[in-house]
C-alpha positions as CSV (number, residue, x, y, z in Angstrom):
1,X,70.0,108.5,51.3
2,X,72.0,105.6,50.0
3,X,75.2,107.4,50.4
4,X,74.7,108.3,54.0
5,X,73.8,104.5,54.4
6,X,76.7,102.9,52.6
7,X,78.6,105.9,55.0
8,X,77.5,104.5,58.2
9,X,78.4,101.0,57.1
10,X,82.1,102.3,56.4
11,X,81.8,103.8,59.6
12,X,80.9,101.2,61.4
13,X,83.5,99.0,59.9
14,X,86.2,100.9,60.5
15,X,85.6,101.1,64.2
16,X,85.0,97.4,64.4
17,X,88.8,97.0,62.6
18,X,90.1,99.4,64.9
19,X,89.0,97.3,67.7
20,X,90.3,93.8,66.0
21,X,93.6,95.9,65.9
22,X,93.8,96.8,69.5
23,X,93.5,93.3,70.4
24,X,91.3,91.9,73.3
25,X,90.0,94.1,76.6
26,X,92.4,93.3,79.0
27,X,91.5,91.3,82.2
28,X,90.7,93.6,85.3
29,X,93.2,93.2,87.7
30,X,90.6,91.3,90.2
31,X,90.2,89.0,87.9
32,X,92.6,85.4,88.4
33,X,94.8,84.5,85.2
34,X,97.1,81.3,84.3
35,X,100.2,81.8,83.0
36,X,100.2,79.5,80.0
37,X,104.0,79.3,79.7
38,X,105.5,75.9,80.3
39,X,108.4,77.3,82.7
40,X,105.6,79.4,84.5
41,X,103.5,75.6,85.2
42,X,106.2,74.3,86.6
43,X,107.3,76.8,88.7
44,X,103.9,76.7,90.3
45,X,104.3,72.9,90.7
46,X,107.0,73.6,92.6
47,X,105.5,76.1,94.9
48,X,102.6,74.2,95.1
49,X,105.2,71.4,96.7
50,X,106.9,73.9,98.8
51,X,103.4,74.8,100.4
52,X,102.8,70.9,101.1
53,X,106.3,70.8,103.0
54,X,104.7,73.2,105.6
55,X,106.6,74.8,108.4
56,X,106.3,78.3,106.7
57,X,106.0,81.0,109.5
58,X,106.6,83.8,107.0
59,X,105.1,83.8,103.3
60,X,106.4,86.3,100.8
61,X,104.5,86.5,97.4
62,X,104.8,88.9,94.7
63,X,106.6,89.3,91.4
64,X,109.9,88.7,90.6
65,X,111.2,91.4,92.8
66,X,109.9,89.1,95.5
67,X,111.3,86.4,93.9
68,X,114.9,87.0,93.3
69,X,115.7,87.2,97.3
70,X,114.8,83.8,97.9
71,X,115.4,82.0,94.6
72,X,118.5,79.2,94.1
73,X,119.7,80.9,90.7
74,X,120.4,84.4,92.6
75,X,123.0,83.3,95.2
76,X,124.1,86.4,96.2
77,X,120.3,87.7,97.1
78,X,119.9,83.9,98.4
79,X,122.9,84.5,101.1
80,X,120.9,88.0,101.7
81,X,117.9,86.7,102.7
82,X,119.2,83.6,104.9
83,X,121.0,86.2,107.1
84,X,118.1,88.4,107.5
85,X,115.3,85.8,107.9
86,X,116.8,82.6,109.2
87,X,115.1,81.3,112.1
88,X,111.7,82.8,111.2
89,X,110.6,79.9,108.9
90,X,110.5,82.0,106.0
91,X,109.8,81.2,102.7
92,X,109.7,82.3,98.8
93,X,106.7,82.2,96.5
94,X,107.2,85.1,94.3
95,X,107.5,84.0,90.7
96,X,109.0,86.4,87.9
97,X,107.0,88.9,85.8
98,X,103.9,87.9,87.4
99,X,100.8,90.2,87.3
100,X,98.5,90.6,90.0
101,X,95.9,88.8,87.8
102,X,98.4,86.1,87.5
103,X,99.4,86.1,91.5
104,X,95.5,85.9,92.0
105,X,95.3,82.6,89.9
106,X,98.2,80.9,91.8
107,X,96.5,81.4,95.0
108,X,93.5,80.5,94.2
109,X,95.3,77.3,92.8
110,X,96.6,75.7,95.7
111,X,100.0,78.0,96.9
112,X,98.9,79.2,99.9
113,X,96.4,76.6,101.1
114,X,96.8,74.6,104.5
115,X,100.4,76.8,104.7
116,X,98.8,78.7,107.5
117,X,101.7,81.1,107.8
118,X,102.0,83.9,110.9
119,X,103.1,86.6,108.2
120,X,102.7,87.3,105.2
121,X,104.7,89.8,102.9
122,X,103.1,90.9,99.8
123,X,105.3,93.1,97.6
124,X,102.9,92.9,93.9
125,X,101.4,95.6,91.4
126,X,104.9,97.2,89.4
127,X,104.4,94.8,86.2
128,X,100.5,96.2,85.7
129,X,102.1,99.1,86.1
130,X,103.6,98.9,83.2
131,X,101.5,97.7,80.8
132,X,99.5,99.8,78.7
133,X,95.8,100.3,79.5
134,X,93.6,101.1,75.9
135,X,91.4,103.5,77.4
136,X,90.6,105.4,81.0
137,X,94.1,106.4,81.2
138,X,96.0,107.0,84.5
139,X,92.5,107.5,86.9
140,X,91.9,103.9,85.2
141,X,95.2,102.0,85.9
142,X,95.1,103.1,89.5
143,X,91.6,101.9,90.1
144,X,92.2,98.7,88.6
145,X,95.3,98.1,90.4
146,X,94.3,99.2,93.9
147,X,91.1,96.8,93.1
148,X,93.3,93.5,91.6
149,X,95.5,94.0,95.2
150,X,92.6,94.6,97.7
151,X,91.6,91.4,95.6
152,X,94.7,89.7,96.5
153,X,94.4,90.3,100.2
154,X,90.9,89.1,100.6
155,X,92.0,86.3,99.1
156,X,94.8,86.2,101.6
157,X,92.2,86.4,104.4
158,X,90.0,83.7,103.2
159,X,93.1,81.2,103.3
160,X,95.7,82.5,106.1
161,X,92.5,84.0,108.6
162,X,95.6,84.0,111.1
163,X,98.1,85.6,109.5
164,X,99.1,89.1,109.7
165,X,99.7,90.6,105.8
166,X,102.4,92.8,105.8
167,X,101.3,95.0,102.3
168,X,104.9,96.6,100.9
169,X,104.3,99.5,98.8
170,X,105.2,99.4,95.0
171,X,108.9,100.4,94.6
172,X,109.9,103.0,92.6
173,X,111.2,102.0,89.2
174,X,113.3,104.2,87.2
175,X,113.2,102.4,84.0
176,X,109.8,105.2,83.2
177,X,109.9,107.8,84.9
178,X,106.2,108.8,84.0
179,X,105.2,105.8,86.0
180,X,106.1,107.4,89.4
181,X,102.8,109.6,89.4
182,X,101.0,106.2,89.5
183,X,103.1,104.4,91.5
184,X,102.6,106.9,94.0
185,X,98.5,107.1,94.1
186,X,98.4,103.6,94.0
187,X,100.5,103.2,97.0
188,X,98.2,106.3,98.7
189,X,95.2,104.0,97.9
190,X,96.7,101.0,99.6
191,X,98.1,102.3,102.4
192,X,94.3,103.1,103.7
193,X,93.7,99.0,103.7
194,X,95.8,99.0,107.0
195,X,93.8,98.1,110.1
196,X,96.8,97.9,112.1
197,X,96.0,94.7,113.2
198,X,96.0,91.7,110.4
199,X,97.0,94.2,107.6
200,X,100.4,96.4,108.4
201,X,101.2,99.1,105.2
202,X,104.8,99.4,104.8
203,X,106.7,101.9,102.5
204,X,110.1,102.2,102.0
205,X,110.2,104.5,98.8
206,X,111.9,107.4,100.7
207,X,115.0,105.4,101.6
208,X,114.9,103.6,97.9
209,X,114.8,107.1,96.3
210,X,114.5,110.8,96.3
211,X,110.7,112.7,96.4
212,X,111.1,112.8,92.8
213,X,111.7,109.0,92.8
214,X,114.7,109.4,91.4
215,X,116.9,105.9,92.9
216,X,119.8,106.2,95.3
217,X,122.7,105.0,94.1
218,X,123.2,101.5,94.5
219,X,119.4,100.7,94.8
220,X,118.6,99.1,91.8
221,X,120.9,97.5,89.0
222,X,118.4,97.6,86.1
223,X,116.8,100.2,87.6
224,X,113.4,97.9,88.7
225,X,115.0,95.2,90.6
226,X,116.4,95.7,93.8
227,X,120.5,94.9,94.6
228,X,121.4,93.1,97.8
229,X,121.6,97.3,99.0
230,X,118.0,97.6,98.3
231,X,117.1,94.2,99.4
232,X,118.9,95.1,102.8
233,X,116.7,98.4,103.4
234,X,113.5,96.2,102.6
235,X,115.1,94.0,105.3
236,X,115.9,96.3,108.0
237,X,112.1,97.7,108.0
238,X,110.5,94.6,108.1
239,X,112.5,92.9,110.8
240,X,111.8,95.2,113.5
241,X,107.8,93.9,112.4
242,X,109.0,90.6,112.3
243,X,110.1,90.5,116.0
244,X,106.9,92.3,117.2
245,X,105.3,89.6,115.9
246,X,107.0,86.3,115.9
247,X,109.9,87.0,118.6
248,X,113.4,87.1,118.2
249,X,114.5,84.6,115.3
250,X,115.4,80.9,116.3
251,X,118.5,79.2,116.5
252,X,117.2,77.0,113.7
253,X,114.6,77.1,110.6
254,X,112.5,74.8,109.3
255,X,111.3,76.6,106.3
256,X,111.2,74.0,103.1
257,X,114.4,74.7,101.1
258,X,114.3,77.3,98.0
259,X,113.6,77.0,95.0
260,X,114.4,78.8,91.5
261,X,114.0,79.3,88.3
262,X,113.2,75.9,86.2
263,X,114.7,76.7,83.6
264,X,118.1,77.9,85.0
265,X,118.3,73.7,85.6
266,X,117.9,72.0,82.6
């Protein structure tokens, strides 16, 4: 008797360690999260200024695929998007390694309020991707993600009622090629949150990369961020929405001016 007690007290300790090890449960992808890095805070000052400026007809958010198109420190993608957007007010407010979780929180923070844009582009959902869920495997990673982003455009919807949401599937990403499995039921589960009225779906995987989702050549550098090729095939699908919706683009913008990376200017 006393060794089948002093078992079950083993027993029970060892699980509890076992759980200490693995760390906390991770936050459901619905669920808003600060960044607590300092560079992260003041990159959301500075969005949180950008919104303020107003004149924003377009409003991408995302990760730092979103990001790097309209960011200062990548010039090249910079030059990219000014000659495919110019004149429809658009504006950046994608911020690098970002999780839905932590999109969530900057929206709820300010970012998109009183910016009342026409569009909005959402590209978000590759960096819960890859990180590693404890338990509920793959079934579990694409329930929470397609949750975290139907989160994300409620939210949308609450704060932009006017605004048409232009959902981007996830890109292919080449870095795991295991990933592409959930990458691609995610982007199934998404593409069913179209209305084809104030929610468009838009995929572009098949011109990014084979049915395997093996990448073209010349898509991606690193094999998860886009070049100025694969930012130009994002571009040529969503102007043709772009016009539908807002008209040919101006002869001038009024967009507030870029921003970048913080850190890239100290």
């Amino acid at each position: 008797m006393r060794f089948a007690f002093l078992l079950a007290l083993f027993l029970a300790g060892a699980i509890a360690l076992a759980a200490s090890a693995q760390g906390p449960a991770p936050i459901p992808a619905d669920q808003p999260m600060s960044r607590t890095d300092q560079n992260s805070l003041t990159a959301h000052a500075q969005l949180l200024e950008k919104a303020r400026q107003g004149g924003i007809g377009v409003y991408f958010e995302g990760d730092s695929i979103t990001r790097r198109w309209g960011a200062t420190d990548y010039p090249e993608m910079l030059a990219n998007w000014k000659q495919n957007f110019f004149g429809w007010n658009a504006a950046d407010f994608g911020w690098g390694a970002d999780t839905i979780q932590n999109i969530l929180w900057r929206l709820q923070n300010g970012e998109l309020d009183g910016v009342n844009p026409k569009v909005i582009v959402l590209l978000a959902g590759t960096n819960n991707v890859g990180m590693t869920m404890p338990s509920g495997g793959d079934d579990a990673k694409v329930a929470d993600i397609t949750k975290g982003l139907k989160a994300v455009l409620d939210l949308m919807q609450a704060k932009a009622p006017n605004a048409t949401i232009i959902v981007t599937a996830i890109f292919p990403r080449n870095d795991n090629m295991a990933v592409i499995r959930t990458i691609n039921r995610i982007n199934a589960n998404i593409s069913k949150f179209a209305d084809s009225r104030k929610i468009r779906f838009l995929n572009i995987n098949d011109k990014l990369a084979d049915k395997d989702g093996k990448l073209f050549d010349g898509m991606m550098g690193d094999r998860l961020h886009p070049t100025v090729k694969g930012y130009q095939v994002w571009a040529d699908a969503l102007k043709p929405i772009l016009t539908e919706l807002l008209g040919p683009p101006a002869k001038e913008d009024h967009a507030p001016a870029p921003t970048g990376d913080p850190s890239a200017t100290r």
